[in-house]
C-alpha positions in Angstrom: 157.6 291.4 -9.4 157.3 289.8 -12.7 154.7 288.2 -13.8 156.3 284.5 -13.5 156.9 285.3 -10.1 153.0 286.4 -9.3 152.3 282.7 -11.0 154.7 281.4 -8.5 152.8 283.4 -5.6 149.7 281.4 -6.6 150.8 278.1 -5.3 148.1 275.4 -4.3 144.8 274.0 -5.0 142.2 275.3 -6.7 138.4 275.0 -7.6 136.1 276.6 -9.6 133.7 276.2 -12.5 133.8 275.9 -15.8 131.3 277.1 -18.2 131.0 275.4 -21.7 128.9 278.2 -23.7 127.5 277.3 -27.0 126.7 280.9 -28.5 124.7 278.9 -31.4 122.2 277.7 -29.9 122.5 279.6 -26.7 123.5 277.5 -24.1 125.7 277.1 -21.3 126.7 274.0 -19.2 128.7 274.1 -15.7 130.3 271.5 -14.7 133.4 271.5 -11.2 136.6 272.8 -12.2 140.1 272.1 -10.4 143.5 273.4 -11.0 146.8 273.2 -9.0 149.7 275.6 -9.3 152.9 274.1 -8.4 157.2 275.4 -9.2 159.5 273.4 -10.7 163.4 274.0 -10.5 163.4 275.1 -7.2 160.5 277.8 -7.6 161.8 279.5 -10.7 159.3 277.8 -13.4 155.2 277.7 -12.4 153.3 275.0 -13.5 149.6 275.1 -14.0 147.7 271.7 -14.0 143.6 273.0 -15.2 141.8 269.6 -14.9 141.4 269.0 -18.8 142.3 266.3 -20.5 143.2 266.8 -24.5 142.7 264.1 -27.2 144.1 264.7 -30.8 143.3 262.0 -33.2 144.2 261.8 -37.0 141.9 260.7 -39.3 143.6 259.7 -42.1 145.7 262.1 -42.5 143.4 264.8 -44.0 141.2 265.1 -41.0 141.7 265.4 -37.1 139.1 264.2 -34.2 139.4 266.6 -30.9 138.3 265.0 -27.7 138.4 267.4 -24.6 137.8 266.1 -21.1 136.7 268.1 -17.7 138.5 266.3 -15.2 136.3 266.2 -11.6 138.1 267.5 -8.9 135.7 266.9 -6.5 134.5 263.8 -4.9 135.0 260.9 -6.3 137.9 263.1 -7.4 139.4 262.1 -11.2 136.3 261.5 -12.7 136.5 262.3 -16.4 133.5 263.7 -18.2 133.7 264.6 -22.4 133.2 268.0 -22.5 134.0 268.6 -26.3 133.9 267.0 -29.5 134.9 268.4 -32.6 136.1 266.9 -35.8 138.0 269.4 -38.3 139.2 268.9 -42.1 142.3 270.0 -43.5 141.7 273.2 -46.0 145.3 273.6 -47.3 
């Protein structure tokens, strides 16, 4: 079985947690996770949706602002909470 095929075996809805860890200053956050396997093309292709929601923003062109949100998957279900923020600078 190849490995598309054990993706494809996974099919449905899932939930879990996700753990944010900050190894700096030594802490972790949980917060509900959700993800959904579904096939495309007629079960040939998986598709994984993780409940994150990803925000690229350029600054100026030299700089970019990341925005990464934990969508809730439970109750009251697409809830979106900022997870991560991070700016970065170009270096070359």
């Amino acid at each position: 079985m190849s490995a598309l095929d054990r993706l494809a075996a996974c099919a449905g809805k899932w939930q879990g947690t996700n753990r944010l860890q900050d190894p700096n200053m030594n802490v972790e956050d949980e917060s509900p996770a959700g993800a959904e396997v579904t096939t495309l093309l007629g079960g040939k292709f998986p598709d994984v949706d993780w409940g994150w929601r990803i925000v690229l923003k350029p600054v100026g062109g030299k700089a970019l602002h990341l925005l990464m949100y934990n969508i809730n998957p439970t109750p009251p279900e697409d809830v979106e909470e900022l997870a991560v923020e991070a700016d970065f600078t170009r270096t070359e």
